[in-house]
N, CA, C and O atoms as CSV, one atom per row, in Angstrom:
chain,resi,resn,atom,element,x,y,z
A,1,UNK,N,N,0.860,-1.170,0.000
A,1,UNK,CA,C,0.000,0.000,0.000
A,1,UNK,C,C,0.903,1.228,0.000
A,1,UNK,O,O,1.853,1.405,0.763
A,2,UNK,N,N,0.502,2.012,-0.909
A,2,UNK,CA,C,1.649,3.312,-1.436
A,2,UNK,C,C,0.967,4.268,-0.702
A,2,UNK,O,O,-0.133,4.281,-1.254
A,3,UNK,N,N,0.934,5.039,0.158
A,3,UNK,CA,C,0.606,6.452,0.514
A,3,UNK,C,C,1.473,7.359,0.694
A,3,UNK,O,O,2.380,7.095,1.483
A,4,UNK,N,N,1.464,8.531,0.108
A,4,UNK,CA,C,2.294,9.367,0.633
A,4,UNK,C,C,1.912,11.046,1.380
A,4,UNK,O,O,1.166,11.911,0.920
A,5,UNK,N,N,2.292,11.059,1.977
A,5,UNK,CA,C,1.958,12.441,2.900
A,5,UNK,C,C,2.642,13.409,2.128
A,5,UNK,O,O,3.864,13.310,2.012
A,6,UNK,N,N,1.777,14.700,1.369
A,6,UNK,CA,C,2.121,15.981,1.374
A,6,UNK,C,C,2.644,16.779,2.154
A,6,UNK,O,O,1.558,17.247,2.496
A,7,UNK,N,N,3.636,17.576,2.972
A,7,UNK,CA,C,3.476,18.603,3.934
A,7,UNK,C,C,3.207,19.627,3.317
A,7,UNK,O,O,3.452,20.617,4.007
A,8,UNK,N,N,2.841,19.850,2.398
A,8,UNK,CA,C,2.681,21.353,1.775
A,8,UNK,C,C,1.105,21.381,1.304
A,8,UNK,O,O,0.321,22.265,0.959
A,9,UNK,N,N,1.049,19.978,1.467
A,9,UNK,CA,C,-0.946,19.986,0.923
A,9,UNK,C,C,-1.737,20.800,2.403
A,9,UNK,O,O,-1.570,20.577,3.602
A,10,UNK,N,N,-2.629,21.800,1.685
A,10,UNK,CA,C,-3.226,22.269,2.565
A,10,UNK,C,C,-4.537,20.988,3.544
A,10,UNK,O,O,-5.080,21.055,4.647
A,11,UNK,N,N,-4.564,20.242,2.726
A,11,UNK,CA,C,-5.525,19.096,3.309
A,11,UNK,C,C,-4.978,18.642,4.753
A,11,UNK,O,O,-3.793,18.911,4.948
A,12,UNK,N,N,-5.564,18.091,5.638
A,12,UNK,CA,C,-5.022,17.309,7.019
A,12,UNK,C,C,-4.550,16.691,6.313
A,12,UNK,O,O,-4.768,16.543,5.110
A,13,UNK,N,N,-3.194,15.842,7.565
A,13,UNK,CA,C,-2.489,14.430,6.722
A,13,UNK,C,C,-4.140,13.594,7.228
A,13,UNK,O,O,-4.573,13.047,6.213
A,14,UNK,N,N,-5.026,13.383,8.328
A,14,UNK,CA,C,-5.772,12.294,7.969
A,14,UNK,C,C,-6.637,12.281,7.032
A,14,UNK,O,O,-7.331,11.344,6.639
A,15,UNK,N,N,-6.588,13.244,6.714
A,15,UNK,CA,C,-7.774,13.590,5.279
A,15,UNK,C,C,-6.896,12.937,3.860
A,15,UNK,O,O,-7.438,12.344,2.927
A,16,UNK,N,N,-5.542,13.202,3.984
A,16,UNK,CA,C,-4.859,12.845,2.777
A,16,UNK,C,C,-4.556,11.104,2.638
A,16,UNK,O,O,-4.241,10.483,1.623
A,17,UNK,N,N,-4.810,10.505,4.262
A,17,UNK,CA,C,-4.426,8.880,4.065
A,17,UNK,C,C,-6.241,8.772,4.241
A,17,UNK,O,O,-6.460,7.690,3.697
A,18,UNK,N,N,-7.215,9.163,4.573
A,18,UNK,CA,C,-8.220,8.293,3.935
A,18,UNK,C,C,-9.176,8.442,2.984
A,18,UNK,O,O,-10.302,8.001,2.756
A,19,UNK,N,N,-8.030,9.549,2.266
A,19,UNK,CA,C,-8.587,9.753,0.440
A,19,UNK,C,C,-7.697,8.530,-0.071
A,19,UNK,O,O,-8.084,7.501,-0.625
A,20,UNK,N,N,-6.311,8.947,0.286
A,20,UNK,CA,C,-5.655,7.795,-0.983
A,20,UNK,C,C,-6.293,6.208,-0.290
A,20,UNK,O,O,-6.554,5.289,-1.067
A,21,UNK,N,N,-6.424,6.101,0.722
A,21,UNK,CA,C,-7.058,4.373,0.872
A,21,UNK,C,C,-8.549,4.393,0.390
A,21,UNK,O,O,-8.991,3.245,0.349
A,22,UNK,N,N,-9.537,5.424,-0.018
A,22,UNK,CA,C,-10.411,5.277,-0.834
A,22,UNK,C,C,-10.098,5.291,-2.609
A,22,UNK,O,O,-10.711,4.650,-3.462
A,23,UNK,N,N,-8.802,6.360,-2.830
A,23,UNK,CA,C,-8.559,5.638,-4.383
A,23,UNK,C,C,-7.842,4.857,-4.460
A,23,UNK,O,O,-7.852,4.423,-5.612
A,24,UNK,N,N,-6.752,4.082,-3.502
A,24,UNK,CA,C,-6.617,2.408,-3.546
A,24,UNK,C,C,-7.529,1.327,-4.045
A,24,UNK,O,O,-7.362,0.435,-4.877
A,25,UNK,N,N,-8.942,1.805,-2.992
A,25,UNK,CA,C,-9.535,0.684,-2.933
A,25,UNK,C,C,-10.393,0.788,-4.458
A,25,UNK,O,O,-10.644,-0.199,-5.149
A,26,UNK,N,N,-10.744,2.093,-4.780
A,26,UNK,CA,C,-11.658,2.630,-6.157
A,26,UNK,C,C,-10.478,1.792,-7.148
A,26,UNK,O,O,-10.985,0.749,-7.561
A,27,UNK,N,N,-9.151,1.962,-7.599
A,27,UNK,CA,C,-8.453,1.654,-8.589
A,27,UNK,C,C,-8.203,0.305,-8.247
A,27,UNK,O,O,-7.309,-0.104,-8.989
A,28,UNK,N,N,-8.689,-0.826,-7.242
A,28,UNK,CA,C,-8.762,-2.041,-6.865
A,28,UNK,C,C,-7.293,-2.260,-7.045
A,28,UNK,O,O,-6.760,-3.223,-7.594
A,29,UNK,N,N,-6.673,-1.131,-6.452
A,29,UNK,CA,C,-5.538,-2.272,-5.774
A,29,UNK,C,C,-5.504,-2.567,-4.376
A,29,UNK,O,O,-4.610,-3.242,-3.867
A,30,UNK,N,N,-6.739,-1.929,-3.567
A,30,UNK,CA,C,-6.760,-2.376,-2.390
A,30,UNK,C,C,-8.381,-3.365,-2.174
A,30,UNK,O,O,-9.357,-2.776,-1.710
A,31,UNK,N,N,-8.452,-4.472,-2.464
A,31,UNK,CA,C,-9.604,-5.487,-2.724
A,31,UNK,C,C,-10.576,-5.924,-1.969
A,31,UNK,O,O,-9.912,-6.409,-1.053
A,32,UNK,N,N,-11.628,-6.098,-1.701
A,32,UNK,CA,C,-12.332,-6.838,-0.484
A,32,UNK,C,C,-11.708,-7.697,0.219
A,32,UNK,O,O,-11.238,-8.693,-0.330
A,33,UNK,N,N,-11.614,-7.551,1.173
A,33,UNK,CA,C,-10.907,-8.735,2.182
A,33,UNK,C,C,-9.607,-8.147,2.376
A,33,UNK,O,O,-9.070,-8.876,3.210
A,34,UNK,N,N,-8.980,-7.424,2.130
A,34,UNK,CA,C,-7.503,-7.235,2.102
A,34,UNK,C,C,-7.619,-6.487,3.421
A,34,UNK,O,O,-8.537,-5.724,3.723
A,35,UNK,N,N,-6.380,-6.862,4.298
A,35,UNK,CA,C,-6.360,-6.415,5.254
A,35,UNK,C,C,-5.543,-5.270,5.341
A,35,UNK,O,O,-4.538,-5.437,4.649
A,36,UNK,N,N,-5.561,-4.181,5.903
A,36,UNK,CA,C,-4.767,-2.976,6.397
A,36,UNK,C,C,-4.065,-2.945,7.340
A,36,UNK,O,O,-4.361,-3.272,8.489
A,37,UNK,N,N,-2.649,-2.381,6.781
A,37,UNK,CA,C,-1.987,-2.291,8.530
A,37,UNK,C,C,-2.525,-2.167,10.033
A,37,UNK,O,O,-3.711,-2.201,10.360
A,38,UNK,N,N,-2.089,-2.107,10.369
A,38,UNK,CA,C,-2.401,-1.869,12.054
A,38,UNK,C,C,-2.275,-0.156,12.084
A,38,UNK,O,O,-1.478,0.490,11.403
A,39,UNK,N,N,-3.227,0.383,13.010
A,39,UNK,CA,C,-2.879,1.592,13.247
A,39,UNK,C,C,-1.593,2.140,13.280
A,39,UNK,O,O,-0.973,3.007,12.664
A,40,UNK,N,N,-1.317,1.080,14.525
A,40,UNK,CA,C,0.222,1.576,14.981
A,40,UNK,C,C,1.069,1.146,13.916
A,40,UNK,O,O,2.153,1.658,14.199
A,41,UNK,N,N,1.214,0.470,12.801
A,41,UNK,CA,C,2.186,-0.059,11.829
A,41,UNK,C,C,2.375,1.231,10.829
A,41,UNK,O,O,3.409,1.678,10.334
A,42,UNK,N,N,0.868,1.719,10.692
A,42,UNK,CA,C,0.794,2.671,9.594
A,42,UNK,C,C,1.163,3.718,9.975
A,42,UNK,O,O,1.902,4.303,9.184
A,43,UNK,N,N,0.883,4.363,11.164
A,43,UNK,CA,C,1.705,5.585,11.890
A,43,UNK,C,C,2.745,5.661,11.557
A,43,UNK,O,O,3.266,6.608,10.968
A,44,UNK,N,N,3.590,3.890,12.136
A,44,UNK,CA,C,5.054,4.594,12.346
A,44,UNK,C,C,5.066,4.884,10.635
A,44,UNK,O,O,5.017,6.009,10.138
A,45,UNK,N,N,5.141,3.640,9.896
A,45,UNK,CA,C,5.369,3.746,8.379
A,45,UNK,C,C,5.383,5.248,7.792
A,45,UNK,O,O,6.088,5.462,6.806
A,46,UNK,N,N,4.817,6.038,8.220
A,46,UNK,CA,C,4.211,7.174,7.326
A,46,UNK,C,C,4.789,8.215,8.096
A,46,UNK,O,O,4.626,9.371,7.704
A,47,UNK,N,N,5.547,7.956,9.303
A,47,UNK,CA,C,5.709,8.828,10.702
A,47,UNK,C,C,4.980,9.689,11.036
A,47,UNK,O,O,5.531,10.669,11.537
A,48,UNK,N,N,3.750,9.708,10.938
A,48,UNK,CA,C,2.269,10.474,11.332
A,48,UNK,C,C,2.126,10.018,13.109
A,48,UNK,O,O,2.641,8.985,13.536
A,49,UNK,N,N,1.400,10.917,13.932
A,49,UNK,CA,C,0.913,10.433,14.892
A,49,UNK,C,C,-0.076,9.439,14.588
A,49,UNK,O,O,-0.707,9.441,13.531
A,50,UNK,N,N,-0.227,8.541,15.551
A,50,UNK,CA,C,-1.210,7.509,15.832
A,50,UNK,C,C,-2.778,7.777,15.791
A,50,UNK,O,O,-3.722,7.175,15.280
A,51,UNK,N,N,-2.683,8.660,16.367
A,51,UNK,CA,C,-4.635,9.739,16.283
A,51,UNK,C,C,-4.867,10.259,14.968
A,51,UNK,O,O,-5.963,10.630,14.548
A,52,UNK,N,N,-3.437,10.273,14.135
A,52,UNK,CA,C,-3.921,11.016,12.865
A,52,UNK,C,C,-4.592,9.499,11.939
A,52,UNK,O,O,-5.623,9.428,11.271
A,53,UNK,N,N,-3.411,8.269,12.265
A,53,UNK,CA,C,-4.060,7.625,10.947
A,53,UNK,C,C,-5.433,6.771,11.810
A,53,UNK,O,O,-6.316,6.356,11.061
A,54,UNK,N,N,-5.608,6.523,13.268
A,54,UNK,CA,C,-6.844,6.361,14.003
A,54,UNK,C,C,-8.168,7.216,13.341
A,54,UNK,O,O,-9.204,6.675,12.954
A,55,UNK,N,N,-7.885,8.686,13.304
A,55,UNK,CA,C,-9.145,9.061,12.859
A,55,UNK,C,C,-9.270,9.093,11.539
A,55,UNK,O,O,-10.376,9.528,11.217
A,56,UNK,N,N,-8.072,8.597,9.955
A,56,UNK,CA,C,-8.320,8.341,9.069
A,56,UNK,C,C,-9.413,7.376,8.702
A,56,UNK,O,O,-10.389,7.496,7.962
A,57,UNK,N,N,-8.884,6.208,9.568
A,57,UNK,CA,C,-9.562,4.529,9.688
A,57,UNK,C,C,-10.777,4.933,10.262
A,57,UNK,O,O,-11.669,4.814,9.422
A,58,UNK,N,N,-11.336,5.507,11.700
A,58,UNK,CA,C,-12.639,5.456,12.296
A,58,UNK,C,C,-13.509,5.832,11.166
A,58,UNK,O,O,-14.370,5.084,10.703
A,59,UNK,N,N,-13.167,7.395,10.606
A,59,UNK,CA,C,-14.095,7.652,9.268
A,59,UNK,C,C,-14.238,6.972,8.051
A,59,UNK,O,O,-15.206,7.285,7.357
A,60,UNK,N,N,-13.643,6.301,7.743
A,60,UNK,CA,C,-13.393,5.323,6.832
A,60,UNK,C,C,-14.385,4.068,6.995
A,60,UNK,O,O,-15.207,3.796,6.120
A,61,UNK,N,N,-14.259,3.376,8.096
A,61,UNK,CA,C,-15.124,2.533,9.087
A,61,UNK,C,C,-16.617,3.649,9.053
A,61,UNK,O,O,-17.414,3.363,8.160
A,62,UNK,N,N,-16.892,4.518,9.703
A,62,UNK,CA,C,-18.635,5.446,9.881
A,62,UNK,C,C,-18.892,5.112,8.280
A,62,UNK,O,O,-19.972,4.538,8.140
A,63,UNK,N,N,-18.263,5.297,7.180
A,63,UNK,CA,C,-18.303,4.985,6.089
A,63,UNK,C,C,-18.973,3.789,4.915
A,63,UNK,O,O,-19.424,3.666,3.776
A,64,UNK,N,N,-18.618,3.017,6.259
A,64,UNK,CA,C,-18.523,1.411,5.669
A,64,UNK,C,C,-17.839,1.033,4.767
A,64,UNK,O,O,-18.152,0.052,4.092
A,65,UNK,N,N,-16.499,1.903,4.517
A,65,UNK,CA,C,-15.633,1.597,3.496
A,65,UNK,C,C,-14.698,0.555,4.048
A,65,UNK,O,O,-14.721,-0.486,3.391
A,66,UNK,N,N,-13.889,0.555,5.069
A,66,UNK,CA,C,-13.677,-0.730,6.004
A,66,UNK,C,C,-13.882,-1.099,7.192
A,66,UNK,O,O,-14.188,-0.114,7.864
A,67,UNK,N,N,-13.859,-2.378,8.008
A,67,UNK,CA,C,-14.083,-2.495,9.284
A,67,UNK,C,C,-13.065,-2.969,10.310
A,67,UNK,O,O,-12.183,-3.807,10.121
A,68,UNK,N,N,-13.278,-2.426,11.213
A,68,UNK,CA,C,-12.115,-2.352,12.278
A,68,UNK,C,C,-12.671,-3.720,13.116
A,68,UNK,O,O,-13.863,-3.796,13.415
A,69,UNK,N,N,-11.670,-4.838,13.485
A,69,UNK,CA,C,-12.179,-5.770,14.040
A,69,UNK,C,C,-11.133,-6.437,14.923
A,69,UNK,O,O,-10.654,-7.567,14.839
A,70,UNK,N,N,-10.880,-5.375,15.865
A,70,UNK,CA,C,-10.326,-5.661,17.345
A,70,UNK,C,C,-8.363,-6.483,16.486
A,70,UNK,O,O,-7.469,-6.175,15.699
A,71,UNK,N,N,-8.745,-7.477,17.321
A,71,UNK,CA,C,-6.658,-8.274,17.060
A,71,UNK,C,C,-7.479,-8.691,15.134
A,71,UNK,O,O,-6.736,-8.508,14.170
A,72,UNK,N,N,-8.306,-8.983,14.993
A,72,UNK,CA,C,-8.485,-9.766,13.142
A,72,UNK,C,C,-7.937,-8.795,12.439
A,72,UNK,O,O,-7.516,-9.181,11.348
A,73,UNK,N,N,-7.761,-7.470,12.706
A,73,UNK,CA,C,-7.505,-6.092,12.024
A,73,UNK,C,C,-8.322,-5.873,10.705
A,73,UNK,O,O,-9.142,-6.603,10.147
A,74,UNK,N,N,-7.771,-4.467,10.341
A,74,UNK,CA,C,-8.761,-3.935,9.601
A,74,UNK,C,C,-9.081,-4.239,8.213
A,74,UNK,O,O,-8.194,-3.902,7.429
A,75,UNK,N,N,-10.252,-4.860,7.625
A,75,UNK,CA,C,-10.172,-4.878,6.397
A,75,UNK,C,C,-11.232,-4.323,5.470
A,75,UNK,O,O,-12.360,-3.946,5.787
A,76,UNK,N,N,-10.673,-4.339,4.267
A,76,UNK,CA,C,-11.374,-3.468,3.454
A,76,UNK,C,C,-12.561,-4.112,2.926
A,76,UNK,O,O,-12.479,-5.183,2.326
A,77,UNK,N,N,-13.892,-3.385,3.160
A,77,UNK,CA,C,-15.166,-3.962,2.516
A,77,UNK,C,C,-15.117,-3.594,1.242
A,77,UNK,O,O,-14.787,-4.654,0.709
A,78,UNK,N,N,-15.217,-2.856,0.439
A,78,UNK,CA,C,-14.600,-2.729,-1.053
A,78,UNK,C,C,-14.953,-1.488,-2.052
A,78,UNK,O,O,-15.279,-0.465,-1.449
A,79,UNK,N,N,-14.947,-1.429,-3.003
A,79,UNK,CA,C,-15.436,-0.555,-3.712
A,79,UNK,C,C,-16.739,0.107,-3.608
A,79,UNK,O,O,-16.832,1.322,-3.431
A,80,UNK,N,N,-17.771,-0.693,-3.720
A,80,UNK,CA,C,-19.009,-0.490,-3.699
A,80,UNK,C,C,-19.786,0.276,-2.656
A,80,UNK,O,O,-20.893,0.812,-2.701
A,81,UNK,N,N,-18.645,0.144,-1.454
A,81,UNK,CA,C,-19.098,1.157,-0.568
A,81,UNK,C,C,-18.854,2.797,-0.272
A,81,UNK,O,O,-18.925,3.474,0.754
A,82,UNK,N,N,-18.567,3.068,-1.524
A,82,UNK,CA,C,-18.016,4.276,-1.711
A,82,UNK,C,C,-18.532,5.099,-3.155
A,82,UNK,O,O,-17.922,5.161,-4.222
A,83,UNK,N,N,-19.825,5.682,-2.813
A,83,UNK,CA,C,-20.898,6.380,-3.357
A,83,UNK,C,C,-20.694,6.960,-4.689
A,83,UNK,O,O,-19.478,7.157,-4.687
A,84,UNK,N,N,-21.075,7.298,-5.662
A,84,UNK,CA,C,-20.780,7.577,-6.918
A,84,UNK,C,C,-20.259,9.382,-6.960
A,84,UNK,O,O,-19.382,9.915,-7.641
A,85,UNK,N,N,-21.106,9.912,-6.048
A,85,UNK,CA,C,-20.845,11.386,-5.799
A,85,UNK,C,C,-19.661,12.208,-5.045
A,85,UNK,O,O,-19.196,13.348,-5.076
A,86,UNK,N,N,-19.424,10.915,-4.308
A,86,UNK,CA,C,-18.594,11.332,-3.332
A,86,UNK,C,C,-17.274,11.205,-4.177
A,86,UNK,O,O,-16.460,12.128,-4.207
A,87,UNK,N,N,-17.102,10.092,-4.824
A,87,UNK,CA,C,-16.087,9.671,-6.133
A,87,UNK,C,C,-15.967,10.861,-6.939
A,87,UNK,O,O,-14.812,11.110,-7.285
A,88,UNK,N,N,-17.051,11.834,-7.413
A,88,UNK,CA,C,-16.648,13.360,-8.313
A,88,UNK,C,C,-16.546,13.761,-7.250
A,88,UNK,O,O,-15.324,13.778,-7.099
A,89,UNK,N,N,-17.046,14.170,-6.221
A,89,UNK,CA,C,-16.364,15.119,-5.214
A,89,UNK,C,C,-14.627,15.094,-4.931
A,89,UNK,O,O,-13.763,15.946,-5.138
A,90,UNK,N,N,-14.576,13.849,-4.422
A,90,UNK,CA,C,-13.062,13.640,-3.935
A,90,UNK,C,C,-12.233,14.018,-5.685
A,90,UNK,O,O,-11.184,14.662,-5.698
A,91,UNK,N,N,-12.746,13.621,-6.755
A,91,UNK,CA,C,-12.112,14.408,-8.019
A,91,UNK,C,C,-12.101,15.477,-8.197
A,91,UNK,O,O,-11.266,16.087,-8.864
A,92,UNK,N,N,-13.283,16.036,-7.480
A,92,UNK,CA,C,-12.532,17.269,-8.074
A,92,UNK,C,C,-11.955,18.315,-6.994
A,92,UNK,O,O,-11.418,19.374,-7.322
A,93,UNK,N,N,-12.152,17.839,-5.510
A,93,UNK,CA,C,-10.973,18.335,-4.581
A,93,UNK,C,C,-9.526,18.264,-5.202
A,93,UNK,O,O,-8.784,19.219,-5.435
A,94,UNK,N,N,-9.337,17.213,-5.372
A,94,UNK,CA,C,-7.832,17.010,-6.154
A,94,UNK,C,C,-7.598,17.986,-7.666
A,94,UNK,O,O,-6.671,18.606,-8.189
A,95,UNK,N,N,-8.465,17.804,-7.848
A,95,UNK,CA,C,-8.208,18.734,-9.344
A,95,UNK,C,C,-8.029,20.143,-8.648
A,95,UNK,O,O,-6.900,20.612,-8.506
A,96,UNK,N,N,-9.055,20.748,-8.255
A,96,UNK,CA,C,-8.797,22.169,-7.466
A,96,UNK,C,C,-7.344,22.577,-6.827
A,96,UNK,O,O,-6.798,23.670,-6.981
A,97,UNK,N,N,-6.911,21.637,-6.191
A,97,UNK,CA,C,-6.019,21.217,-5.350
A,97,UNK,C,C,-4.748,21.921,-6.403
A,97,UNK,O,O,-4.110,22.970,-6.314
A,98,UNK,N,N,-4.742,20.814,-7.394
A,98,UNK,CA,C,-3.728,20.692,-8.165
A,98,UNK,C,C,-3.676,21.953,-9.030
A,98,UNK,O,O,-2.549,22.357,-9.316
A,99,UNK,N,N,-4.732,22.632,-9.488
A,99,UNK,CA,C,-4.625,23.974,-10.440
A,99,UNK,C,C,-4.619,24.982,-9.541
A,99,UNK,O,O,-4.101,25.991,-10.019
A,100,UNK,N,N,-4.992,25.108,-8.424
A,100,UNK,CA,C,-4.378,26.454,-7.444
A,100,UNK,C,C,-3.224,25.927,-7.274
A,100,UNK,O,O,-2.516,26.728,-7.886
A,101,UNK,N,N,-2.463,25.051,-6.827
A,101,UNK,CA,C,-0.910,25.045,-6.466
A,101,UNK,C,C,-0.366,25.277,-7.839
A,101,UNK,O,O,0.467,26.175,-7.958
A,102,UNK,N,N,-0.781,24.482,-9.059
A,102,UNK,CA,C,-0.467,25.053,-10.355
A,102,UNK,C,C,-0.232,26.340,-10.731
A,102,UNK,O,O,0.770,26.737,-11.326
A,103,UNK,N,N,-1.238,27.037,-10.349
A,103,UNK,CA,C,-1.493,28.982,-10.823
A,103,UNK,C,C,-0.487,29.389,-9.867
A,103,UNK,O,O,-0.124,30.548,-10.065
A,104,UNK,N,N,0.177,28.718,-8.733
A,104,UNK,CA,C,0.970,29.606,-8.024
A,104,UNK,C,C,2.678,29.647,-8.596
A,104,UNK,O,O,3.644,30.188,-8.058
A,105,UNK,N,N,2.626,29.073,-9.531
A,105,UNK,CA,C,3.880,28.895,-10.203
A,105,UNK,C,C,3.399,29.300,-11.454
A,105,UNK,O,O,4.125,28.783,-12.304
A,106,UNK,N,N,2.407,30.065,-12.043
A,106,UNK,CA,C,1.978,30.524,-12.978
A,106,UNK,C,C,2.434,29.309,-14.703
A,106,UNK,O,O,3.045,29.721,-15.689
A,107,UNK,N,N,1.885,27.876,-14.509
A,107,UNK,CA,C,1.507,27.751,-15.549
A,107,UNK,C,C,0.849,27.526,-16.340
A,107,UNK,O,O,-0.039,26.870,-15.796
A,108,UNK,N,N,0.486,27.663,-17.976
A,108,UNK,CA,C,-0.224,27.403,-18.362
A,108,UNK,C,C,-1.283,27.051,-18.631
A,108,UNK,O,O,-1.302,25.930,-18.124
A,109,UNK,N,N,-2.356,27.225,-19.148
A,109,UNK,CA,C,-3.292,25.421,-19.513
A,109,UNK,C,C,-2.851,24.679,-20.636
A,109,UNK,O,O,-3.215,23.506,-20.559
A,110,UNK,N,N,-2.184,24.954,-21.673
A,110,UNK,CA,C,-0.966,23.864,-22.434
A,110,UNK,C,C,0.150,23.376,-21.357
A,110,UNK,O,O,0.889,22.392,-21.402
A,111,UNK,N,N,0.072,24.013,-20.741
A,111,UNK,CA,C,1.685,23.111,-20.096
A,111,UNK,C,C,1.024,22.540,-18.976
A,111,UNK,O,O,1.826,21.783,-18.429
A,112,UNK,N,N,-0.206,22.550,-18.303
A,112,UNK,CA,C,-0.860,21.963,-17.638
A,112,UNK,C,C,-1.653,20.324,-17.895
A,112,UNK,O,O,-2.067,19.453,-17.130
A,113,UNK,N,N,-1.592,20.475,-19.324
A,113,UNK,CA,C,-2.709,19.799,-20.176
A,113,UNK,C,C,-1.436,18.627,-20.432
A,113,UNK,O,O,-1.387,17.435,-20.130
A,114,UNK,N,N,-0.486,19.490,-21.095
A,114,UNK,CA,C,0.614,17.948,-21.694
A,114,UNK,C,C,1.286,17.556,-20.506
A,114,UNK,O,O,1.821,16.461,-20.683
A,115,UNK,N,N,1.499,18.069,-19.220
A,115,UNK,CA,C,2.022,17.213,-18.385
A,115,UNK,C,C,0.396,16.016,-17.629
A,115,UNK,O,O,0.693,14.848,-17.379
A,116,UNK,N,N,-0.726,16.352,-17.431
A,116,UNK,CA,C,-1.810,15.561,-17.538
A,116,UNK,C,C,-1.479,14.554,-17.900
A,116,UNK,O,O,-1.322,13.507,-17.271
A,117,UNK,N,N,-1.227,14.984,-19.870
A,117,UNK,CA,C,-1.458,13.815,-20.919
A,117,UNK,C,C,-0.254,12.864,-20.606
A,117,UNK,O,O,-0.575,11.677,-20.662
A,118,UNK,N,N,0.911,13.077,-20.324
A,118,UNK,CA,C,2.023,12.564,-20.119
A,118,UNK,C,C,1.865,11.513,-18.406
A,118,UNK,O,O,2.224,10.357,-18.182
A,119,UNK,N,N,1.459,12.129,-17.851
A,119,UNK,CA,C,1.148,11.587,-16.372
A,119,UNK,C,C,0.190,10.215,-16.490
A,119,UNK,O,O,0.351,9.229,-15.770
A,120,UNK,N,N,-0.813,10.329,-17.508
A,120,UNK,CA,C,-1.827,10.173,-17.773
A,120,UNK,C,C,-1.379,8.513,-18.157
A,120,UNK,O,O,-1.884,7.450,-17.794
A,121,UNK,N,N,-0.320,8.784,-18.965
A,121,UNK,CA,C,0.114,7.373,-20.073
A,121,UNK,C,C,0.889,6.461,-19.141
A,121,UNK,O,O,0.849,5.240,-18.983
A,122,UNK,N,N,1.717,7.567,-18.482
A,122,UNK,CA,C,2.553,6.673,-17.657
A,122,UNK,C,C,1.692,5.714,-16.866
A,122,UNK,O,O,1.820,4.501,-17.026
A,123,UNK,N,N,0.835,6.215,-16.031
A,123,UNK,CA,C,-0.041,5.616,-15.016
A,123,UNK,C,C,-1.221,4.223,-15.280
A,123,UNK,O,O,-1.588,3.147,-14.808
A,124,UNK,N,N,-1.483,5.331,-16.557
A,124,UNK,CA,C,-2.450,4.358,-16.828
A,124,UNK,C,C,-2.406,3.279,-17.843
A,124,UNK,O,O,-3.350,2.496,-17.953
């Protein structure tokens, strides 16, 4: 599981680990049944406090996106639990995200567009 913490993203870091473990689980590389670190594993991993990636997971869990289940640990219920709207929402936080930090280095929408298209190929 790849996450990485921004310090410069204006987002919370727990806001930023339980977006990317919702587009994990959306781009199914994180699957039904798959289990998630341990709180404390993912803390240290990420060197976040413990309360930060705790209240990533609790909301995540109110969610029903995964369930927290004492020593069995946490696993992911799957895609389907993660609403069609909320999926353009969380898109286009990130998009916003990305063209204000963009405009602050003043570039383009061509030079915005071909690094996209380029990002785009690699990834996908």
């Amino acid at each position: 599981m790849n996450i990485v913490i921004d310090t410069e993203s204006p987002l919370a870091v727990y806001l930023q680990i339980k977006n990317q473990i919702k587009g994990l689980i959306n781009a199914s590389e994180l699957k039904e049944g798959t289990h998630l670190p341990s709180i404390r594993r993912l803390a240290s991993l990420l060197g976040v406090a413990i309360n930060t990636v705790a209240r990533a997971y609790y909301e995540l869990e109110e969610e029903k996106i995964i369930k927290l289940d004492g020593r069995r640990g946490t696993l992911v219920l799957g895609p389907n639990a993660i609403d069609t709207d909320e999926r353009r929402t969380f898109l286009e936080r990130l998009t916003e995200e990305y063209l204000l930090r963009s405009k602050e280095y003043q570039y383009s929408q061509d030079e915005i567009a071909e690094i996209i298209k380029e990002k785009f190929k690699e990834i996908y």
